[in-house]
C-alpha positions in Angstrom: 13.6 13.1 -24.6 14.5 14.8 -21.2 13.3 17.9 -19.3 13.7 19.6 -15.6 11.7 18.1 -13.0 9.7 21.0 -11.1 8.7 21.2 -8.4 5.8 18.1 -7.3 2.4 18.9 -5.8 3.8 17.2 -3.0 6.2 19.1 -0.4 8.7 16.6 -0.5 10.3 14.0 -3.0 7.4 11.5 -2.4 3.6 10.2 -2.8 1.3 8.0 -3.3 0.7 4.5 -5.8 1.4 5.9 -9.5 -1.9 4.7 -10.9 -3.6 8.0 -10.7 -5.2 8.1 -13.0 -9.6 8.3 -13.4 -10.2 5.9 -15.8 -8.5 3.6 -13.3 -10.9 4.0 -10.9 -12.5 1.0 -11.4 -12.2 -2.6 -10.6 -10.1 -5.8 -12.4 -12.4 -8.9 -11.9 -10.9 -12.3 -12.2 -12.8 -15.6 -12.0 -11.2 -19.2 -11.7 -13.7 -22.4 -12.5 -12.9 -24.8 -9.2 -14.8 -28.5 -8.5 -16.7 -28.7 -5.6 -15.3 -31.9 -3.5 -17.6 -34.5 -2.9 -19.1 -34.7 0.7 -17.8 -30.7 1.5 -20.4 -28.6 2.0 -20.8 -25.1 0.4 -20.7 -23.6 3.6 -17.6 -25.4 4.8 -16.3 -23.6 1.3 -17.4 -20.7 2.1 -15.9 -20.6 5.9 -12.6 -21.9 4.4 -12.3 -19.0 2.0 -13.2 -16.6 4.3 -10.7 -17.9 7.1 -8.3 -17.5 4.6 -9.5 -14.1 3.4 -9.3 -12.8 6.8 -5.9 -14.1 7.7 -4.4 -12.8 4.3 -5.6 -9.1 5.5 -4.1 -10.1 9.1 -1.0 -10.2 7.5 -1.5 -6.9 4.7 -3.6 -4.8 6.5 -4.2 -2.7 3.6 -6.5 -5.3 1.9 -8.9 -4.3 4.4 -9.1 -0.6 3.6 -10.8 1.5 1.8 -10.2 3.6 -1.7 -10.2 7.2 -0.6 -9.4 10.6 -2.5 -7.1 12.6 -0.2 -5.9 16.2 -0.8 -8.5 17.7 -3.3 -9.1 21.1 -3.5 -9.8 24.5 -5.9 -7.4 23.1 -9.2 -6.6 20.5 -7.2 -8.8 16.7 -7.3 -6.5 15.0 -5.3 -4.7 11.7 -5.1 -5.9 8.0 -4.7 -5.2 6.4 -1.8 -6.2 4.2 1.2 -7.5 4.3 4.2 -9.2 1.6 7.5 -12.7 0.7 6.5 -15.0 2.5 8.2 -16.6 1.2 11.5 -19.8 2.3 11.3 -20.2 0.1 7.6 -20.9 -3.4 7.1 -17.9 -6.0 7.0 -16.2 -6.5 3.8 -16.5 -10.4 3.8 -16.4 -13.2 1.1 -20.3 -13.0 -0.3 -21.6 -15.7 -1.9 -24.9 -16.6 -4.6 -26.1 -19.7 -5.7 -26.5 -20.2 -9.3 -27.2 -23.9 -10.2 -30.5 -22.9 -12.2 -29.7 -19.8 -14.0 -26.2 -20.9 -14.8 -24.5 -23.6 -16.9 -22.5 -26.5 -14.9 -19.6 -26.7 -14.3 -18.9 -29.4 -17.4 -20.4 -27.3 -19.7 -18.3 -24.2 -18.9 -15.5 -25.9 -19.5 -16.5 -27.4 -22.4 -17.4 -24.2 -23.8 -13.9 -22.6 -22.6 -15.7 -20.3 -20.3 -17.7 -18.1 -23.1 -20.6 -18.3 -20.6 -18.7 -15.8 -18.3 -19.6 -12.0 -17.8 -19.4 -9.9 -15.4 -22.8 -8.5 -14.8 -23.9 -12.7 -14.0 -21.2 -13.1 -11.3 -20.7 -9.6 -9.4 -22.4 -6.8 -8.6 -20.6 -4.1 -9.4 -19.2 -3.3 -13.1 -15.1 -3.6 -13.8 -13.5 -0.8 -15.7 -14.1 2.0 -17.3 -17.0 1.4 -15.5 -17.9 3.3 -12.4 -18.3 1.2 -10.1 -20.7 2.7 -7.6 -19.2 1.3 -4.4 -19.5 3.4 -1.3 -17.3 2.6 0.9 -14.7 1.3 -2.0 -13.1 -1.3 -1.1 -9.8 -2.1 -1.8 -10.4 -6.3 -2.8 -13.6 -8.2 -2.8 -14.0 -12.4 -3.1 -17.5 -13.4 -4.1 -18.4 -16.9 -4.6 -20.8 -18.2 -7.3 -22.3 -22.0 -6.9 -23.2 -24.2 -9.8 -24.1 -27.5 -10.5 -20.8 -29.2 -9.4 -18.3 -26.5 -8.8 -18.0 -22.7 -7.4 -16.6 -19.9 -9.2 -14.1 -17.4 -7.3 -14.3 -13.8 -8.2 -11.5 -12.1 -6.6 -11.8 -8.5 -7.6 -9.2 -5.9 -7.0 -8.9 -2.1 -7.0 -7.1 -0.8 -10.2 -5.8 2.4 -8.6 -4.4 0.6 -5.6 -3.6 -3.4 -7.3 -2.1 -4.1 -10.5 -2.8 -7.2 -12.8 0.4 -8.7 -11.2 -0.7 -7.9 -8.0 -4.2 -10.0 -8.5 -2.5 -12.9 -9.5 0.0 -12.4 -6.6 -3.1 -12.6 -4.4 -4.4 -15.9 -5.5 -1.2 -17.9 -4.7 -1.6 -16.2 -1.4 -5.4 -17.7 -0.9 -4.0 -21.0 -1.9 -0.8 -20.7 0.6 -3.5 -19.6 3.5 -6.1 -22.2 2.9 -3.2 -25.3 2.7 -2.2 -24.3 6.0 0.8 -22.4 5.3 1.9 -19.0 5.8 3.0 -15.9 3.7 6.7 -15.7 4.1 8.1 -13.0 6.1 10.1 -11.6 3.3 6.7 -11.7 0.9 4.8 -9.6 3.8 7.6 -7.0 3.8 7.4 -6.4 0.3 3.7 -6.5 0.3 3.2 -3.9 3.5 6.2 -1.5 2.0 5.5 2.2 2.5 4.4 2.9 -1.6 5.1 6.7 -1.0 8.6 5.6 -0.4 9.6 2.9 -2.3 9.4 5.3 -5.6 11.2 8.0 -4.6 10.7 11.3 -7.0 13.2 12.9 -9.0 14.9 16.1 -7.0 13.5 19.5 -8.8 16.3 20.7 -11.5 17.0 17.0 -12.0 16.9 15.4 -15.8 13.2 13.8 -16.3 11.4 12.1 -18.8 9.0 13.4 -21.0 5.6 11.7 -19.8 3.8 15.0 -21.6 2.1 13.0 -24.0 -0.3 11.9 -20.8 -2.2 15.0 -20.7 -5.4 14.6 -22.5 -5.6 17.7 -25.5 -8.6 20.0 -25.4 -10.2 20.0 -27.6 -9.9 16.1 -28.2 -8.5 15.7 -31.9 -10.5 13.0 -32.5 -13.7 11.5 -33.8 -15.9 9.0 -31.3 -14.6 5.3 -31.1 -16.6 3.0 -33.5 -18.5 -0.1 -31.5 -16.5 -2.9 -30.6 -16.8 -5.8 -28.8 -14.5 -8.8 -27.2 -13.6 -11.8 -28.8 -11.9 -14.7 -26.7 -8.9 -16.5 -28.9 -6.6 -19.6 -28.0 -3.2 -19.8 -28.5 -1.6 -23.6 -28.1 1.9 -24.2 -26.4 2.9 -25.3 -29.7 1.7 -22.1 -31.7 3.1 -19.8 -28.9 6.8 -21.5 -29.7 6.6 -21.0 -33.0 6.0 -17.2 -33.1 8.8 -17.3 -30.6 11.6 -19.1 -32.3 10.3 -16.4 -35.8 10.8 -13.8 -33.0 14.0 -14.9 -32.3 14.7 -16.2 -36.0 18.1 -14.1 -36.9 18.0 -11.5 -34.3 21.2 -11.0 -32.0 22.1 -14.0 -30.3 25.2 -12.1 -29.0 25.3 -12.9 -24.8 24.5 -9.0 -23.9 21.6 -9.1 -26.1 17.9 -10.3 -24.9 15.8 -12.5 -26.9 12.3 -11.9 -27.5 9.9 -12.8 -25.0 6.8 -14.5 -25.2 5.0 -11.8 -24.6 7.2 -9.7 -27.2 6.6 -12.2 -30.3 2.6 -12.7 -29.4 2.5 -8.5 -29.5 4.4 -8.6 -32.6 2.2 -11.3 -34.0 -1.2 -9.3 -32.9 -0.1 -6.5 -34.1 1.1 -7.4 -37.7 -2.1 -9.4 -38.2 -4.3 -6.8 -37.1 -2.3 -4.4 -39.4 -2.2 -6.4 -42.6 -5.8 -7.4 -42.0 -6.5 -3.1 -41.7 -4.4 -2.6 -44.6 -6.3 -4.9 -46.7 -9.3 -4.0 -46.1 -8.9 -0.6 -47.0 -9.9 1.0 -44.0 -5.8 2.6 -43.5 -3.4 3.7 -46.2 -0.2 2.3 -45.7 1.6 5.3 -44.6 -0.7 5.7 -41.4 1.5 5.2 -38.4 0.6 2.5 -35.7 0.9 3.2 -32.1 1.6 -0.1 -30.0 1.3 1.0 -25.8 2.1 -1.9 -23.6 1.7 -1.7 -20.3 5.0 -2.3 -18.4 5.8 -4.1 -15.0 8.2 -1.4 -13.1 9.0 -3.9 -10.1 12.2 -5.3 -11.6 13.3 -1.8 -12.4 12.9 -0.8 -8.7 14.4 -3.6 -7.2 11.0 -5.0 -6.4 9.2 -8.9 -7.4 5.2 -9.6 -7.4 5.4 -9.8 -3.8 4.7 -6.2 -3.8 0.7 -6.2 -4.8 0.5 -2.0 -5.3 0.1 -0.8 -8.9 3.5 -0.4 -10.3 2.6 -0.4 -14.1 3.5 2.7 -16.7 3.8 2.8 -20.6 5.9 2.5 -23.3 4.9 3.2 -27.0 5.9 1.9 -30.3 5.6 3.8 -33.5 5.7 2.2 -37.1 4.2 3.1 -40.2 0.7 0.5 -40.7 2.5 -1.3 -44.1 5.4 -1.6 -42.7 4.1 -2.9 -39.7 2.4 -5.7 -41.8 5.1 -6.6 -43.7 7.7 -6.6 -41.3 9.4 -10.0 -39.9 8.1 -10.8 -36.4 11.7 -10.9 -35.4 12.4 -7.8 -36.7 9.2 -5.9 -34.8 9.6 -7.9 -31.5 13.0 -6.4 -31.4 11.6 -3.2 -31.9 9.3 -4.0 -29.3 11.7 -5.1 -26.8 14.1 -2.2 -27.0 11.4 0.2 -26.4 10.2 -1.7 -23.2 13.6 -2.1 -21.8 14.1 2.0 -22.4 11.1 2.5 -20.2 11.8 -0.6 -17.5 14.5 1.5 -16.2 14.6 3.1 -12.6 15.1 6.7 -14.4 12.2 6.3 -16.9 9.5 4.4 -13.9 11.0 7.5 -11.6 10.4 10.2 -13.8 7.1 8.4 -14.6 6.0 8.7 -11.0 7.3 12.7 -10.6 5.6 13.4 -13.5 2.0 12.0 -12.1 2.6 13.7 -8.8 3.2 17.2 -10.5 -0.2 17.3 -11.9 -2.6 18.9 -9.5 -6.0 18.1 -11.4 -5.3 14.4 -12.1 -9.0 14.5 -14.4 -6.4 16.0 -17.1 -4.0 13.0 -16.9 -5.2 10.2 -20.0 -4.0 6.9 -19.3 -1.5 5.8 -21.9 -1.9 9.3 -23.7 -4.1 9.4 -27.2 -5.3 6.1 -28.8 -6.6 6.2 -32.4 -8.6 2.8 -32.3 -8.7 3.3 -36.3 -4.7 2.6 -36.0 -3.4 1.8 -32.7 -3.5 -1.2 -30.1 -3.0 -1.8 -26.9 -2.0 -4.5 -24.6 -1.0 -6.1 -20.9 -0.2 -9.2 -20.1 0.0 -11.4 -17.1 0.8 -14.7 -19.7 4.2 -15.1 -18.0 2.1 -16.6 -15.1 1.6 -19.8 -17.0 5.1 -20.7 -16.2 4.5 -20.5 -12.3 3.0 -23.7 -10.6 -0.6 -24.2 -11.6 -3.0 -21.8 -9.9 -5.0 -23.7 -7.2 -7.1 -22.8 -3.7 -6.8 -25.2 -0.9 -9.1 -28.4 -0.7 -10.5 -27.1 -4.0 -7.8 -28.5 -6.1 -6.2 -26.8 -9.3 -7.9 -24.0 -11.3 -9.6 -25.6 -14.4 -9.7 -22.7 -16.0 -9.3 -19.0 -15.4 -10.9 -15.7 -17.1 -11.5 -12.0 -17.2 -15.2 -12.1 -17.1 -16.6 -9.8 -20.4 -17.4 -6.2 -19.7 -17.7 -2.6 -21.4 -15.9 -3.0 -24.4 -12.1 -0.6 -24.7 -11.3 -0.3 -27.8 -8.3 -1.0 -29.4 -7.5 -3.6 -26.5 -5.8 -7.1 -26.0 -5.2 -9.1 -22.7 -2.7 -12.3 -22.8 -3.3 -14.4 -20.0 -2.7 -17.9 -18.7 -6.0 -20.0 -19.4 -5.6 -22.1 -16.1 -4.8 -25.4 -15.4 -1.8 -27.7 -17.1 -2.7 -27.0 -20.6 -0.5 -24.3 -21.2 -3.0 -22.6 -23.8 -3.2 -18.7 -23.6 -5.8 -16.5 -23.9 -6.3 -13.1 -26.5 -8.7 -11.2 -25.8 -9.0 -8.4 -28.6 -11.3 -5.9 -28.7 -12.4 -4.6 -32.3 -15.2 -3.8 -34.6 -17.2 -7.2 -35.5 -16.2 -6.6 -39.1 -12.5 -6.7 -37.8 -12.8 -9.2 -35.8 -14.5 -11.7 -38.6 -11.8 -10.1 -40.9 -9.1 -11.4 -38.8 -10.6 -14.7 -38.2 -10.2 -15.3 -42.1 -6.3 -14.5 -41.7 -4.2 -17.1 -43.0 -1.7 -16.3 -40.2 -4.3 -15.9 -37.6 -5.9 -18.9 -38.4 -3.1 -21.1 -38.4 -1.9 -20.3 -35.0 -5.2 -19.6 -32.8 -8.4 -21.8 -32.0 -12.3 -19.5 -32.0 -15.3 -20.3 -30.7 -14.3 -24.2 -30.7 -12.8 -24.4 -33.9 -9.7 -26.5 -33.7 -6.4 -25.1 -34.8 -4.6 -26.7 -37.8 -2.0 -28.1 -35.7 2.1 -27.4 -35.7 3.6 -26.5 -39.3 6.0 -29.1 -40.4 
């Protein structure tokens, strides 16, 4: 569905990063699990990071601003953007705590898959939805936290200004820096690129998307969220190929055709699990509808790669009634999936996307991936497809053993696929439901089968 673009808040065809809106203002933490070589001091750590820290914001300024509000005024609140860090505030350096008494070693968190990890243990400031209380707000922070035999990294990112690809851009940049090598010229280009111009709005009069369904309804039609809370699942290489090749089982193989992702079978697979486990338990009738939003990597649609760290994520939404969701093939819903993500990973859809943003004065109205029933719908990003880059590693600490979203305020209705770190190749869902859904899915035939909780084995490939 198309309409006319009007006329933008701004006085000509651009502005600012497209993440605009509130609940964004927040950070992403990210923590990877490194050994601490023998005879290297923690302050020789410390120094190294921070050399490479400082030379990474040599080379993208912008890392070493601040998050500012710009623009605000009567019906107005303004856009997110940044700006230098103030001179008259302390230095935004690497910070660093030691923890060898309060926290487990380093052996043990691996052995326990990293289930020891939150966030309020490692920083000191909340990630999102959580304000985050930081004045000045800067755009990245690195904190290091000792244990007995290793150091975890937090790197910590703005999620107005840096996207989940961006973050994981960042830490192949720290590793680059602290071997001794250098960001490529082409990299620092893309990463440096004026954002206000590298999504150019759509001309007033011009055909746009609908993007209406991001204003938030007053008064809200719906009841408050029940009380959730995350649960960390495994997926093994071998697992993950299976719901790929059922993804893939009779769909088009014709050569114009794209087969289902990775990440389009594991959202089919959630989803239809979560579903039938819903449906049977009698807390949906089957003619409920389902809304799957998945968050969507505009780069490629813009001509742009993860080299460029701003936020460049928007929505797409699929719609199926809950019983037919559950007894759907995964093939035939991750081709469902995949057509409605290649409609909106188009340069018209990410365009129309951004015009629509910058024509809303009073961005508090705007409701990030429009209205989620957490009774029905789910909701998902991923950054799994970095598993099949080169192991993520930093300098003359060696390979990641493994990396994690450290546990905050629960979101309901909402799943993360990420890599797990290392040479494994085992991902990580994160879901977060009620407890009673959670156990219910847990006791899933299906769900079973293919994922490993709370160091239960899985059954092992199906012969």
């Amino acid at each position: 569905m198309s309409t006319m673009a009007k006329s933008p808040e701004a006085n000509n065809l651009h502005q600012d990063v497209i993440a605009q809106f509130p609940i964004l203002n927040g950070y992403t933490h990210t923590v990877g699990a490194f050994s601490q070589p023998l005879n290297v001091s923690r302050l020789f750590i410390i120094d190294e990071i921070q050399t490479a820290y400082d030379e990474l914001r040599v080379q993208i300024p912008w890392l070493a601003h601040q998050v500012v509000v710009v623009d605000a005024g009567p019906g107005k609140s303004g856009y997110i953007t940044t700006a230098p860090w103030p001179s008259s505030a302390p230095p935004n350096d690497v910070t660093y705590e030691e923890k060898d008494d309060a926290f487990p070693s380093l052996n043990t968190l691996i052995k326990s898959g990293g289930s020891f990890l939150a966030t309020k243990d490692l920083v000191g400031y909340p990630g999102l939805p959580e304000p985050h209380g930081l004045h000045p707000t800067p755009v990245a922070t690195i904190r290091l936290v000792f244990i007995t035999g290793g150091v975890l990294v937090v790197l910590s990112t703005h999620h107005n200004i840096v996207d989940g690809i961006g973050l994981m851009q960042m830490w192949d940049y720290l590793d680059i820096l602290m071997g001794g090598g250098a960001i490529s010229r082409q990299d620092a280009r893309s990463a440096n690129a004026d954002r206000a111009r590298v999504l150019p709005l759509i001309a007033p009069g011009e055909p746009v998307k609908d993007y209406s369904h991001l204003i938030r309804p007053n008064p809200w039609p719906l009841p408050p969220p029940p009380k959730t809370e995350w649960r960390l699942f495994k997926m093994h290489p071998w697992a993950l190929a299976e719901i790929r090749s059922r993804a893939r089982d009779g769909t088009d193989q014709r050569a114009s055709a794209r087969p289902a992702s990775s990440d389009d079978a594991l959202t089919a697979f959630c989803w239809q699990r979560v579903s039938a486990m819903r449906l049977a338990s009698g807390r949906v009738t089957g003619d409920q509808v389902s809304k799957f939003g998945r968050a969507v990597n505009g780069r490629s649609a813009m001509g742009l790669d993860s080299s460029y760290l701003f936020h460049m994520m928007l929505h797409t939404e699929t719609r199926l009634p809950i019983e037919q969701i559950a007894r759907s093939t995964l093939a035939e819903l991750s081709t469902q999936l995949r057509k409605d993500l290649d409609a909106a990973r188009t340069e018209w859809s990410v365009r129309s996307y951004a015009t629509f943003l910058a024509g809303v004065a009073d961005k508090t109205r705007l409701l990030y991936g429009g209205i989620t029933n957490p009774q029905t719908d789910l909701g998902g990003t991923s950054t799994m497809h970095w598993a099949s880059r080169r192991p993520i590693r930093l300098g003359l600490l060696g390979d990641c053993h493994l990396i994690r979203k450290p546990e905050g305020m629960p979101l309901p209705g909402c799943l993360y696929f990420m890599p797990s770190g290392g040479t494994s190749g085992v991902v990580q869902l994160l879901l977060c439901l009620p407890k009673e859904e959670l156990d219910a899915l847990q006791e899933d035939a299906e769900w079973k089968h293919y994922t490993e909780s709370g160091g239960r084995r899985v059954d092992g490939p199906r012969l």
